[in-house]
N, C-alpha and C positions, 0 to 999 in steps of 0.2 A: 737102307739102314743109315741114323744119322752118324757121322762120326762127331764128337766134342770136337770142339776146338777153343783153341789155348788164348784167346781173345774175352773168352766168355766171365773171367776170373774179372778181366778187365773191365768190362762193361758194367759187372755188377758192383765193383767198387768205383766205380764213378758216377753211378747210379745213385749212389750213397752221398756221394759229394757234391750234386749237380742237378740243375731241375730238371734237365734236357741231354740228354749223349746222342752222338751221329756219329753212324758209322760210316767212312769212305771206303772207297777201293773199287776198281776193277769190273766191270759185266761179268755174272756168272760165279763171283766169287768164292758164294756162301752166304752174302751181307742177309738178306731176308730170311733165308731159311734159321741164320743162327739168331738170329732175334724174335722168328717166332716162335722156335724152340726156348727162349728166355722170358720172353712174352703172349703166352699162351691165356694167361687169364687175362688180359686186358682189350681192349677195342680196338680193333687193326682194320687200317683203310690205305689203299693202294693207289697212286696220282699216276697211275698206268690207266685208270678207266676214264674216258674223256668227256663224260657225265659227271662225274666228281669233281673233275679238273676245271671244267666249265661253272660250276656251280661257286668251284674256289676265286674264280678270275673275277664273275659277278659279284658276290660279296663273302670276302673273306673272314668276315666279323663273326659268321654263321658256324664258322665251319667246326671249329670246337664246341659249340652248343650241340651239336648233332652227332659229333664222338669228340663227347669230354675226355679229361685226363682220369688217369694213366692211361696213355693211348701208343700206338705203334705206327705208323705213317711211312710205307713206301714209297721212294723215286719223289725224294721231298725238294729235290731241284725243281721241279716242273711248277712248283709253286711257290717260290721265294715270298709272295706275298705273305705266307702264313710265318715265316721267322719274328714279325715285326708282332701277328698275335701271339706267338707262344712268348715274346718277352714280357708283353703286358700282361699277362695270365700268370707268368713266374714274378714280373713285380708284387702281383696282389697277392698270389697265396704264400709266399715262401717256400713251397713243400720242394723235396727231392724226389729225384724218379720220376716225375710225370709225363717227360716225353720223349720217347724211342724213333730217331730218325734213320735213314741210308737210304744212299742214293750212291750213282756210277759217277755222277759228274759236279767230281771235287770243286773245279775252279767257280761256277757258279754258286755253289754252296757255300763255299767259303766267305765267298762276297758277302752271301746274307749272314752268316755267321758273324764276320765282322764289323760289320755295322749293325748288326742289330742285337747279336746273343754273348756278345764279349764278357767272359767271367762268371756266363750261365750256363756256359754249355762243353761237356767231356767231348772230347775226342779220340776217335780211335779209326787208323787205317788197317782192313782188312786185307790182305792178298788171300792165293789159294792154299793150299795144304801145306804145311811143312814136313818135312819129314817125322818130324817128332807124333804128329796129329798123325800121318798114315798109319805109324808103326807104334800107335797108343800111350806113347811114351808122355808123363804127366809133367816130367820135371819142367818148368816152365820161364827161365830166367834165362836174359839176354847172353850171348855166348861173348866170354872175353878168354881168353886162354890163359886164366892163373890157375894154381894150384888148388885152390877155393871152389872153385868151379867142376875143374876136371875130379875132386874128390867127391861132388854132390852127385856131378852128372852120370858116373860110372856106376854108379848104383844102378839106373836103371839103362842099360841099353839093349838095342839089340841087332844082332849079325846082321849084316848088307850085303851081301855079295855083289861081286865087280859086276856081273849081269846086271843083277837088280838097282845096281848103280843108275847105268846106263840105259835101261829103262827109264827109272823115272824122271831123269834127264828128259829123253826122248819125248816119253808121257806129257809132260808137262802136270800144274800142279792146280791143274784144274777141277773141281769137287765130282764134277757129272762124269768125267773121264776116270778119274780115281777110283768111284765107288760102283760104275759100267767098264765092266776091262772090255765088253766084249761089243763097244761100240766102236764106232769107224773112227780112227784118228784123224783122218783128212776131211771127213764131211763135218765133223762136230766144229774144226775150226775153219774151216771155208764159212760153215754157217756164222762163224763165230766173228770174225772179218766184217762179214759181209753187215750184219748188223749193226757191230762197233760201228763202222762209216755212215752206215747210213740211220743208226736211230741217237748214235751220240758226235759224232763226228760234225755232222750236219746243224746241230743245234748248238753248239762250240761256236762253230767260225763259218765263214763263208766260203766253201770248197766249191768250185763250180767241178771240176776235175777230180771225180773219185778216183778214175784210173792212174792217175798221178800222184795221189797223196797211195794208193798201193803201192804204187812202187816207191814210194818216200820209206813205207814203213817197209818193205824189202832190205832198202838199202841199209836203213837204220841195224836192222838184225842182222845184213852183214857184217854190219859193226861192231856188234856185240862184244863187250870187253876192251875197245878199243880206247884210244883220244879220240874225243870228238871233234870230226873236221867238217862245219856245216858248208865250207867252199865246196868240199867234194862230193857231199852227200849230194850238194845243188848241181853240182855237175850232172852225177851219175842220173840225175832224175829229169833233168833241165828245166829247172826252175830258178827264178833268183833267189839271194844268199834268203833275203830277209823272209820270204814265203819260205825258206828252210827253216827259218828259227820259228816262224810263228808256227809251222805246223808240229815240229820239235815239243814245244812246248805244250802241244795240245797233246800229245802222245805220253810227255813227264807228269800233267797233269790231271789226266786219267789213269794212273798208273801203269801202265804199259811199260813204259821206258824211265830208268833212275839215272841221274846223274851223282854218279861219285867225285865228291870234290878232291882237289889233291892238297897235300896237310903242305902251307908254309908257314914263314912268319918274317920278319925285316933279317931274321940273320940269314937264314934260306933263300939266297937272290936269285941263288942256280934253279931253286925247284922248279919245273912247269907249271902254270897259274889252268893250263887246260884240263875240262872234269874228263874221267872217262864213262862211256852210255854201257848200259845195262839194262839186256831187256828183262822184266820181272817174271817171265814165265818162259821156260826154255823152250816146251812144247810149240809155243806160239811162236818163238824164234825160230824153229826148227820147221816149223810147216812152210813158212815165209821162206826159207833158205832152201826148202827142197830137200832137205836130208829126211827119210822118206822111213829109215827104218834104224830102228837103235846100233844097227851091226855097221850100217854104213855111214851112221854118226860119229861112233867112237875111233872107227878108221879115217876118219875125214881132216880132211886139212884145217876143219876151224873144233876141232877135239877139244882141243887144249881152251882156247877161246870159253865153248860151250861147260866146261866144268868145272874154269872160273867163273862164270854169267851164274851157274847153278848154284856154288856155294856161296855167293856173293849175295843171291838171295833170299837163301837160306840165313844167313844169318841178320840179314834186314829183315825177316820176318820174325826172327826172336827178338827183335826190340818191338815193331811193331805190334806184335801180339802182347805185350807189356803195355802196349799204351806210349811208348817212346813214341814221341813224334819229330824232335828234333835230333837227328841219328848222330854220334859220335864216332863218325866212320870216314876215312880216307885213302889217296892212297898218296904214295911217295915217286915221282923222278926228279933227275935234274938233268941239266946237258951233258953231265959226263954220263948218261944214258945207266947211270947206277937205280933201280926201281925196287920199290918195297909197293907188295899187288893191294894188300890194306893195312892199314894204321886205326888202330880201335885206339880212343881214347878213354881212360880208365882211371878216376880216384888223381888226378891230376899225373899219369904214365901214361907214355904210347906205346901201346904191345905190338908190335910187326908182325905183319902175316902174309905169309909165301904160300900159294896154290897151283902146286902142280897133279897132273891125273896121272903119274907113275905114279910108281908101288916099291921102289925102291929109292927112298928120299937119303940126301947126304948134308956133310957141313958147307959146302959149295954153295948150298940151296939157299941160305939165310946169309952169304957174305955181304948181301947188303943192308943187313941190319945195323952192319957200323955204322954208317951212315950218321944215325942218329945219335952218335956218342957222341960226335961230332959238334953237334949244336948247341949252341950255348942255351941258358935257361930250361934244359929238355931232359925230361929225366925216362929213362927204357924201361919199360917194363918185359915181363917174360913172353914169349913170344912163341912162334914156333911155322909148320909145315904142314898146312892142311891135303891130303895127298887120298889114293887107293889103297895105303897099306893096311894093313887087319887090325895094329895093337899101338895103343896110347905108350909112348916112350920116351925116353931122353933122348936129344940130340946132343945138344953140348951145352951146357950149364944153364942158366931156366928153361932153354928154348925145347921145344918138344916133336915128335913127328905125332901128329894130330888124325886120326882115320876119321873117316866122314860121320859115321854112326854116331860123332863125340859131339856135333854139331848141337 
């Protein structure tokens, strides 16, 4: 059964504004399936069959004669040569909409994108399900915690139980896994591993050492949530620093892994200038790390860890399913170890936000939101305590204890 997804609003209004939209994100995300369900009447061809792909390498010039626009075009990395025809094609007709691209592997697409489709072409990154998508809920607008919002969004929600929490946690927010409960969790991402290395990994960078960059992405997802310390990661894995950044990088790049910046500015000297890593799907963190079943996740030592990872991108995926691509998202420390977990910037406010997986949140929980009163040229907006508890509240004057469902 398909489920909607909260991307699709986007695509089609940049369809509108654009002669060309691509969609990025992730193996397995959705990307093809949600744009054949948007592009059903149109001519759909796939750079996965290497009859095609050969014919595209030979001459490219062909290849739109043979499925003209409005067209839909699969794993459009494998053929960068054809970026360079769809501009000439969008030079001459002016039209909008005529061509549907995605592919898994961003950084090479981008390449072609930027030098050849700049100011032609929509963009939109896809990850897997959000909660909103599992649990059908339509409201579709980036989460900032004003009043504005939390009066739109309560219209429509619906009950999460702390189980069901920690399931989908577990689960991950994978499409195949979502809509198959009664698939293997550990075979779908062993398989799931196993291909990311070797059909995109491989064509990335030069890895001679799969079994090494495994245990790169291990240690990574031990990380989760944390500062990112590429000396240690190179430790734990024993590699040196800079094969830690470039494999790093190949991980942020395909979406796997985000880097959360941390919000300063010249009056902020104390803040940490360090992003902290975020893996994008916790499921896939959780297989990597061994935590084997939701019971002995939510008991586990990195608990806390995994349901900041979780909300953190849940809420990157309500900008991303908008079409944000430049996220307005941070977090705060400094050396007095004082830490605010993210900073949404909003309407020229930074709203604080505190993520803990208890169910009984207090005013202790946001003390560090002074912080910011502190700063000169910085104005606070309402803020609050993304947490387990049941019911959207006050905490103490804008700030609010926020339940997850509110996401």
């Amino acid at each position: 059964m398909y489920i909607n997804r909260q991307s699709e609003k986007t695509v089609e209004a940049l369809s509108k504004m654009f002669g060309a939209v691509l969609v990025a994100g992730p193996r397995q995300v959705g990307k093809t399936t949600m744009l054949e369900t948007l592009c059903k009447d149109m001519n759909y061809v796939t750079l996965d069959d290497p009859i095609i792909r050969a014919t595209v390498d030979a001459e490219s010039n062909t290849f739109f004669k043979d499925n003209p626009p409005p067209v839909f075009v699969d794993e459009i990395q494998k053929a960068p040569a054809l970026f360079e025809q769809i501009k000439m094609l969008l030079d001459k007709s002016k039209k909008k909409g005529q061509f549907f691209m995605c592919g898994s592997q961003q950084f090479k697409m981008m390449k072609g994108v930027s030098e050849s489709l700049a100011g032609r072409i929509g963009l939109i990154t896809l990850l897997g399900f959000s909660l909103r998508e599992i649990y059908g809920i339509k409201y579709d607008k980036p989460f900032v915690p004003t009043e504005e919002f939390f009066n739109e969004r309560k219209k429509e929600t619906e009950n999460i139980s702390y189980d069901d929490v920690w399931n989908a946690i577990h689960q991950g927010s994978m499409p195949e896994l979502c809509s198959n409960r009664g698939y293997d969790w550990q075979m779908f991402y062993s398989a799931y591993v196993r291909t990311y290395i070797e059909r995109d990994v491989r064509e990335i960078t030069e890895i001679g050492d799969t079994v090494k960059f495994t245990r790169f992405m291990v240690a990574a997802a031990a990380s989760t949530g944390q500062l990112l310390n590429l000396s240690s990661l190179a430790r734990d894995v024993g590699i040196a620093q800079p094969t830690a950044e470039r494999w790093l990088s190949v991980l942020v790049s395909s979406n796997i892994v985000y880097l959360l910046n941390p919000y300063y500015n010249n009056i902020t000297k104390r803040a940490v200038k360090t992003p902290k890593l975020y893996f994008l799907d916790t499921g896939l963190a959780a297989y990597l790390t061994k935590w084997n079943t939701p019971e002995v996740l939510k008991n586990g030592a990195m608990a806390g860890a995994f349901f900041e990872t979780f909300v953190i991108s849940e809420i990157i995926k309500s900008y991303y399913n908008k079409g944000v691509l430049d996220l307005p998202l941070y977090f705060y420390r400094d050396k007095d170890m004082k830490e605010i977990d993210l900073i949404i910037e909003d309407g020229g406010l930074l709203h604080p936000i505190e993520i803990k997986k208890h169910a009984d949140p207090s005013v202790k929980d946001i003390s560090a939101f002074s912080v910011l009163d502190n700063i000169a040229n910085v104005d606070r907006g309402s803020g609050g305590v993304i947490c387990l508890y049941e019911r959207l509240m006050t905490l103490k004057g804008e700030d609010r204890i926020i339940p997850i469902n509110m996401l």
